[in-house]
C-alpha atoms as one frame of an Amber mdcrd trajectory, in Angstrom:
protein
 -28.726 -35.759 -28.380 -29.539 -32.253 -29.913 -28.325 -32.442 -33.672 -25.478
 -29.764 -34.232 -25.389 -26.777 -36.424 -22.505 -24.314 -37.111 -23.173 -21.403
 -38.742 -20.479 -19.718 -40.049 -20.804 -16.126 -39.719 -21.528 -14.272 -36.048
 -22.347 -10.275 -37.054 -25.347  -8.642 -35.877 -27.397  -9.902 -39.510 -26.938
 -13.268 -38.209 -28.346 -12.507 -34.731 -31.878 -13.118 -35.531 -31.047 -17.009
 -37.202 -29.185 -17.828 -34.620 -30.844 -17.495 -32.062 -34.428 -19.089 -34.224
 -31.614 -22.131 -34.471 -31.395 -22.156 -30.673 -35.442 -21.863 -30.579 -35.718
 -25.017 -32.827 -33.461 -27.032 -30.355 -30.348 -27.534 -32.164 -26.939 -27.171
 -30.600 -25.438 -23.786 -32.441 -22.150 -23.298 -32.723 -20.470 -20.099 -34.330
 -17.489 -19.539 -36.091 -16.188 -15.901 -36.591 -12.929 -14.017 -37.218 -13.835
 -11.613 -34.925 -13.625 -12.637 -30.955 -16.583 -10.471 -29.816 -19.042 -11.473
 -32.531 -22.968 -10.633 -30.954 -23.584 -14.004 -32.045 -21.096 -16.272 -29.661
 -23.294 -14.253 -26.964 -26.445 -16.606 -28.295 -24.540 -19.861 -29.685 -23.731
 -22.902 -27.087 -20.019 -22.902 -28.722 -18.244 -20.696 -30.656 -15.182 -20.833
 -33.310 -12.608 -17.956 -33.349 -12.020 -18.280 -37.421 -12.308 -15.902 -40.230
 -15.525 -16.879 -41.796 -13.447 -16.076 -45.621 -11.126 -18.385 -44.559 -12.104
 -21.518 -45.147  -9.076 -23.756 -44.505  -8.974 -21.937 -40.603 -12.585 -22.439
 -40.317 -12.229 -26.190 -41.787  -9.564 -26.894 -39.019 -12.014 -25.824 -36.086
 -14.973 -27.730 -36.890 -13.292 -30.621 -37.232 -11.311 -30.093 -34.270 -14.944
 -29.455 -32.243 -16.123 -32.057 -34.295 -14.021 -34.666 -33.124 -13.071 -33.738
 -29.363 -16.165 -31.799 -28.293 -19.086 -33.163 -29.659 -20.241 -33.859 -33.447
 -21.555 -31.182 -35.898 -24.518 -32.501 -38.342 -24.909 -29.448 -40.654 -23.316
 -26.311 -42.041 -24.377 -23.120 -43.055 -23.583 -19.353 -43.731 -25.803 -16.477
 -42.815 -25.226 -12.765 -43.034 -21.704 -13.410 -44.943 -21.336 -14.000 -48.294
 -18.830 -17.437 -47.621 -20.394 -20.386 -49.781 -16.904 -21.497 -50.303 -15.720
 -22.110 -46.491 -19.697 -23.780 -45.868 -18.721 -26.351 -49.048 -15.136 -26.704
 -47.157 -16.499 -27.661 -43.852 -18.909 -30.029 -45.588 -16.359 -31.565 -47.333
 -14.359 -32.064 -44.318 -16.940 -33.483 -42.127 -18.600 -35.399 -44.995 -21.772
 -32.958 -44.453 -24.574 -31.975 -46.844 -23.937 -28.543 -48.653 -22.745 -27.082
 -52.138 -19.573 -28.796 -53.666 -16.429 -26.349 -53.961 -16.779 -26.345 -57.912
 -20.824 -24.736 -57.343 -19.603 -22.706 -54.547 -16.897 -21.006 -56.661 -19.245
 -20.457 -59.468 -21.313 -18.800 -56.868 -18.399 -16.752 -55.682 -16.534 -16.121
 -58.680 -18.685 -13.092 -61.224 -16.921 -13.969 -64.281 -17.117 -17.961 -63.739
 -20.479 -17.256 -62.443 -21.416 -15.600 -65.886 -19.407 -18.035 -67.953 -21.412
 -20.482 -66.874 -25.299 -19.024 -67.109 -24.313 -17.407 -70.233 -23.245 -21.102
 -71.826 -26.268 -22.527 -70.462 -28.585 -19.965 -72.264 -30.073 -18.147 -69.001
 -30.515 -14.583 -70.044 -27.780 -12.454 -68.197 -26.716  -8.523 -69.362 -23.684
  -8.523 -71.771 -20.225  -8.672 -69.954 -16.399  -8.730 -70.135 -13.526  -9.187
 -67.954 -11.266  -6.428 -67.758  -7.628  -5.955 -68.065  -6.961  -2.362 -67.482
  -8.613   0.521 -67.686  -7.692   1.146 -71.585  -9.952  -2.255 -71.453 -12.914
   0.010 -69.945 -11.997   3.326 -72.225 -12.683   0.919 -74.960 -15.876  -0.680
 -73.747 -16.944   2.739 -73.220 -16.839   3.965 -76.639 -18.416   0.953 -78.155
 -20.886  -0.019 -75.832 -21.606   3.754 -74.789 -21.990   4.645 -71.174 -25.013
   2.358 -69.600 -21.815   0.253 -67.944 -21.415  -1.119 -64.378 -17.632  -1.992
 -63.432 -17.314  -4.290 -60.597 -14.993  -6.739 -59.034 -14.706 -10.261 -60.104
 -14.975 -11.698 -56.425 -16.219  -9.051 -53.699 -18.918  -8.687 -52.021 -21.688
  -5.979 -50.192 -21.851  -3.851 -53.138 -18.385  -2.789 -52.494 -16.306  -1.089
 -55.811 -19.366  -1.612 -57.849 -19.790   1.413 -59.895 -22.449   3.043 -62.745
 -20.454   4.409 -65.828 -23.080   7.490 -66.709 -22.189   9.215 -63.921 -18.943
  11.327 -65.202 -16.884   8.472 -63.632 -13.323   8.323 -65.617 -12.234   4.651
 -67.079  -8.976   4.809 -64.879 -10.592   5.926 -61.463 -13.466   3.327 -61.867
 -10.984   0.925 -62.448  -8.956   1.538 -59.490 -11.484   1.634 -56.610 -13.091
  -2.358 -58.439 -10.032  -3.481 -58.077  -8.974  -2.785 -55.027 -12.129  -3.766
 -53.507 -11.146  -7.871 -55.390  -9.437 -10.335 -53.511  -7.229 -11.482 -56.597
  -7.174  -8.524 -58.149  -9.753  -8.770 -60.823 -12.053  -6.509 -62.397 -15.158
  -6.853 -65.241 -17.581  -4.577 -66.520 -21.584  -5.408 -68.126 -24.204  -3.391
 -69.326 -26.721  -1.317 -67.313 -30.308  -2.911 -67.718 -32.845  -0.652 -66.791
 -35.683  -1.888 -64.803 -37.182  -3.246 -61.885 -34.489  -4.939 -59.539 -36.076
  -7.531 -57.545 -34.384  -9.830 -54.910 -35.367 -13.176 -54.580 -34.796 -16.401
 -51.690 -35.503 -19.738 -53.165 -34.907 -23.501 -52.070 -34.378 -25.967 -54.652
 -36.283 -29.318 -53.722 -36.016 -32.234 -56.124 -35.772 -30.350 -58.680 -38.634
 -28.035 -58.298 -37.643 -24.131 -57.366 -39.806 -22.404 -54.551 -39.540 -18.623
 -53.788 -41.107 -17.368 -50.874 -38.582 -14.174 -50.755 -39.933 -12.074 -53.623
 -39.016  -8.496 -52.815 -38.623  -5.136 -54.753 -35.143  -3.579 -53.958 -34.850
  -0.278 -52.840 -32.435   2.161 -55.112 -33.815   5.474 -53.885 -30.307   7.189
 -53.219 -28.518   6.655 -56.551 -28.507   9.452 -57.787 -27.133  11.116 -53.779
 -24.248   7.742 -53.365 -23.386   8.061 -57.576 -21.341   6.790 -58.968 -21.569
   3.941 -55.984 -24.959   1.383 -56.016 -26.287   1.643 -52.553 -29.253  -0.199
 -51.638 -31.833   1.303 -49.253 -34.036  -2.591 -48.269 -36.664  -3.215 -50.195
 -40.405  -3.477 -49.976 -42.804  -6.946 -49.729 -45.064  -7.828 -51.494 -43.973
  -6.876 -54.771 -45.471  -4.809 -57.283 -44.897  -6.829 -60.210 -47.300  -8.723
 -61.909 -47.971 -12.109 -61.313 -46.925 -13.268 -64.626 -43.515 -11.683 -64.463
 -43.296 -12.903 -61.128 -43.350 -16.657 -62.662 -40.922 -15.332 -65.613 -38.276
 -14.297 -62.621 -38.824 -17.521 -60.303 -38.762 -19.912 -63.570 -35.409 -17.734
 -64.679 -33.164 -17.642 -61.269 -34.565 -21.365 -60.898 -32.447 -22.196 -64.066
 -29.333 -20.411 -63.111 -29.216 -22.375 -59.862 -29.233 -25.573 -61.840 -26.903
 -24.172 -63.887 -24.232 -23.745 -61.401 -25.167 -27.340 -59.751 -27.288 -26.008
 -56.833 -29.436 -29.498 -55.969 -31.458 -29.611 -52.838 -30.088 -26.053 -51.569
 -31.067 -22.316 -51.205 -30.132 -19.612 -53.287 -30.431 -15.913 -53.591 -30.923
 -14.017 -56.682 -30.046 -10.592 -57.720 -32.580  -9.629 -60.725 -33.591  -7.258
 -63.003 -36.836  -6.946 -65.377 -35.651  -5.320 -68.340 -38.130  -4.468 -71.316
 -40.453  -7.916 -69.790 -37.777 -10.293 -69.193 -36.122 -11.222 -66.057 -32.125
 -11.034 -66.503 -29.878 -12.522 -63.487 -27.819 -10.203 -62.161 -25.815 -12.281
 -59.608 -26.456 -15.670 -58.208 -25.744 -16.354 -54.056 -25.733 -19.987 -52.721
 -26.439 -18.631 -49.474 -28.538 -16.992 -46.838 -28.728 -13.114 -48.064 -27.663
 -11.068 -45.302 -29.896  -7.531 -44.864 -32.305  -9.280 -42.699 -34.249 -10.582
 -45.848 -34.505 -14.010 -44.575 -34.756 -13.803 -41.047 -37.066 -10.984 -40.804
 -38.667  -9.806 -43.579 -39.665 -13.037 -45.323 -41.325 -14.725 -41.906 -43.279
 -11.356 -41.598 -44.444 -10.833 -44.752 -45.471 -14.899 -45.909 -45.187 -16.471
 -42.640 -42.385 -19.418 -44.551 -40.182 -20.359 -42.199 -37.199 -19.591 -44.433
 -34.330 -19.895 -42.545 -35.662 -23.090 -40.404 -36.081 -24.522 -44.064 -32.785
 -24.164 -44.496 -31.473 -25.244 -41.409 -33.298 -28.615 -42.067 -32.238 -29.093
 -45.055 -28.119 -28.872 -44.034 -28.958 -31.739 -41.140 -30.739 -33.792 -43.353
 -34.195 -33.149 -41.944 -37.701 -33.156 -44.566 -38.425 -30.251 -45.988 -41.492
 -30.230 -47.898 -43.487 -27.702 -50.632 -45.886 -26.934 -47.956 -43.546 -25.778
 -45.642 -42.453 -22.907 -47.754 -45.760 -21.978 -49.329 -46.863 -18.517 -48.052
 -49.545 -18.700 -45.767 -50.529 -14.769 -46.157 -49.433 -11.452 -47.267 -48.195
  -8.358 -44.912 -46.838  -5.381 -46.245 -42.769  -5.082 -44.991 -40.637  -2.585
 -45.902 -37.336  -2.474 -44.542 -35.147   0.733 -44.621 -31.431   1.816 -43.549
 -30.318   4.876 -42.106 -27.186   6.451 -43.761 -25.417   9.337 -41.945 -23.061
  11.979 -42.961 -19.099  10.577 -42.881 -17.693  11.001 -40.067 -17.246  10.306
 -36.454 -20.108   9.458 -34.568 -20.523  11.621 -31.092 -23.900  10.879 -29.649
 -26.751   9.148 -31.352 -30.639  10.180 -30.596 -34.380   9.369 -31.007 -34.265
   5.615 -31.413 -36.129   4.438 -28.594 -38.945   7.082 -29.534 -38.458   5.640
 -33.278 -39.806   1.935 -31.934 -42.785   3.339 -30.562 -43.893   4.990 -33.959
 -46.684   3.216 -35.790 -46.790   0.212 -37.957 -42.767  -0.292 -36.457 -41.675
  -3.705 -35.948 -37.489  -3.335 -35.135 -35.525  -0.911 -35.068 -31.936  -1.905
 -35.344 -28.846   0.189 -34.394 -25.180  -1.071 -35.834 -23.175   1.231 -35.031
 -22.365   3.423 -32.203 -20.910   6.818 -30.281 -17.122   6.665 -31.465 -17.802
   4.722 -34.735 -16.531   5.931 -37.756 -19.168   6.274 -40.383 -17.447   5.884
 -43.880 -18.762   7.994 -46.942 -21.500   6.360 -48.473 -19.863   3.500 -51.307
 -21.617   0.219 -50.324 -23.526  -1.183 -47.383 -20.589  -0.774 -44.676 -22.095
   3.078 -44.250 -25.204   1.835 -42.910 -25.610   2.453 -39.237 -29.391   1.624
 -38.804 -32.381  -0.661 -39.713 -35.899  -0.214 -39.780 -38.692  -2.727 -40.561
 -42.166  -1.385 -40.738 -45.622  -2.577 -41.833 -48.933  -1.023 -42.706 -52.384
  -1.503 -44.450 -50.660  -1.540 -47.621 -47.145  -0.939 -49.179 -47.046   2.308
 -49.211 -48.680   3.112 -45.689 -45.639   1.009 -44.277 -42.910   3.344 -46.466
 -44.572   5.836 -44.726 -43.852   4.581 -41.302 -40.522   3.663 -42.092 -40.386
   7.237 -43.432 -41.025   8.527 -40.325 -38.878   6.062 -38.072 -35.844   7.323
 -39.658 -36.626  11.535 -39.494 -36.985  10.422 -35.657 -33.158   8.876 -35.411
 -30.502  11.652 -35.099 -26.959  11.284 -35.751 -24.119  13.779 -34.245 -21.467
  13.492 -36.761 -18.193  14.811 -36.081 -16.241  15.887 -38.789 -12.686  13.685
 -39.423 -10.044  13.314 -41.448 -10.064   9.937 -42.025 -13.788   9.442 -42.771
């Protein structure tokens, strides 16, 4: 019999793993809150269950598990849900994360507690209280700040200080973007920001996702972070290449990662690499479905597909076999409500384009730009080098048109 996966997340990032799961023979189920999830369209079985809600999700793998057929692994993709993964494991006596690493992984402040007491270099931080809290950070720590929530997710309330952005107002939008109604604050390190996909194997880190993030529009989204993809290989030089792999190695072990993935949020700041946030999970973005097996030809996401049912995975099989350029870009149009949208199919004909992927669609409503959720397309492109495929990207997205409709509630 086919060995059983659920993944727990069904949105259009998780498309592309899903359906590689199907193309490695494994039974794929899906679990999703939402009931017309693109991915139940590729899985053998699907699971109507909020993917943050891990008790719900809990209930219907086991109930599949025990009427319909066994499941042999668990994992998240494209959702930031460590937490209900290390739930399901737990219920169905699976491999995964414990709920103590996956909290840690979830949880900013615990998160930095923990790397901080285990000496892996992190930018100064406090939890917050109140905005008087912030005022006060503020004038002793100057304006290089970054208020965020304690436990959300996609970017979303996280906010640069030295942008004219009042201690009250920043504290508002972080914490109504946090589940429990928590807000902190850290300094601004200025620097490269690289993200990173790794696999801890007995042991031993390996990081075959090694890619420069994109920050392009912060100056047009401030005070808001928005991320525009990033670009493979990176620029950096090999030595502080090792310096960041050796670094977000040791904050995995430091939250109890063993024999797991991870995905690290990093900045190089005057030489040294700093971890900015710490994910025990697929990234979501299209990092490790795309971009990695493009650019290094690693397997990534089969990796860790293996590794949740208990299959070998070995050094080899996520040693990078060669080097393409990939650069992956988003499209982000005015607010408002979208009436027609134009150019795409001309867009994947372009040069050096490998996908062009469209989110959203007439009658959307496209919020202003504060995090990811304003993104309404993708573009991955390649070239001769780096900078030929930025071009092509370049050029993809001057060919997509957006009618936006102004509305009151964008």
């Amino acid at each position: 019999m086919q060995k059983a996966i659920l993944i727990v997340c069904g949105g259009i990032e998780a498309t592309h793993g899903i359906a590689h799961a199907k193309a490695l023979g494994y039974h794929v189920v899906v679990s999703d809150g939402d009931p017309n999830a693109p991915g139940f369209t590729l899985a053998d079985a699907h699971l109507v269950a909020s993917t943050y809600d891990a008790r719900a999700t809990a209930n219907a793998a086991e109930l599949y598990h025990r009427t319909v057929r066994p499941i042999d692994g668990v994992i998240c993709m494209g959702a930031d849900v460590p937490h209900t993964v290390a739930a399901v494991a737990q219920r169905l006596r699976l491999r995964g994360l414990s709920e103590e690493t996956a909290h840690l992984a979830m949880d900013k402040l615990a998160m930095k507690d923990r790397l901080k007491a285990h000496g892996v270099p992190i930018p100064w931080y406090a939890p917050l209280r109140d905005a008087a809290d912030l005022q006060l950070a503020m004038l002793e720590r100057g304006l290089d700040l970054v208020v965020k929530p304690v436990d959300s997710r996609g970017g979303r309330g996280v906010q640069r200080m030295n942008t004219g952005r009042d201690a009250a107002t920043a504290y508002a939008e972080a914490k109504a973007q946090s589940p429990t109604g928590r807000v902190m604050v850290e300094a601004y390190l200025s620097g490269p920001q690289i993200s990173t996909e790794s696999i801890l194997l007995g042991g031993t880190g390996y990081t075959p996702g090694f890619s420069d993030r994109n920050y392009e529009y912060l100056d047009r989204f401030a005070p808001w972070f928005v991320e525009n993809g990033g670009d493979l290989p990176s620029h950096v030089a090999p030595a502080i290449r090792a310096n960041v792999e050796a670094t977000v190695t040791s904050a995995a072990k430091a939250l109890g990662i063993a024999n797991h993935n991870y995905k690290g949020d990093m900045v190089v700041h005057a030489g040294k690499a700093h971890v900015i946030e710490l994910a025990a999970r697929l990234s979501g973005g299209y990092f490790c479905t795309r971009e990695i097996p493009l650019s290094t030809g690693v397997d990534f996401v089969g990796a860790v597909m293996k590794l949740a049912l208990g299959e070998p995975v070995t050094p080899a099989d996520l040693t990078p076999n060669h080097e393409r350029p990939i650069v992956q870009r988003y499209v982000f149009p005015d607010a408002g409500r979208i009436d027609a949208i134009h150019g795409v199919d001309e867009a994947r004909t372009l040069p050096g384009i490998i996908e062009v992927t469209v989110s959203k669609q007439a009658g959307d409503i496209i919020p202003s730009a504060t995090s990811s959720a304003a993104r309404a397309a993708m573009i991955l492109a390649t070239g001769d080098t780096v900078a030929d495929a930025q071009t092509n990207a370049a050029r993809a997205i001057a060919t997509i048109r957006f009618d936006i409709a102004k509305v009151a509630a964008a």
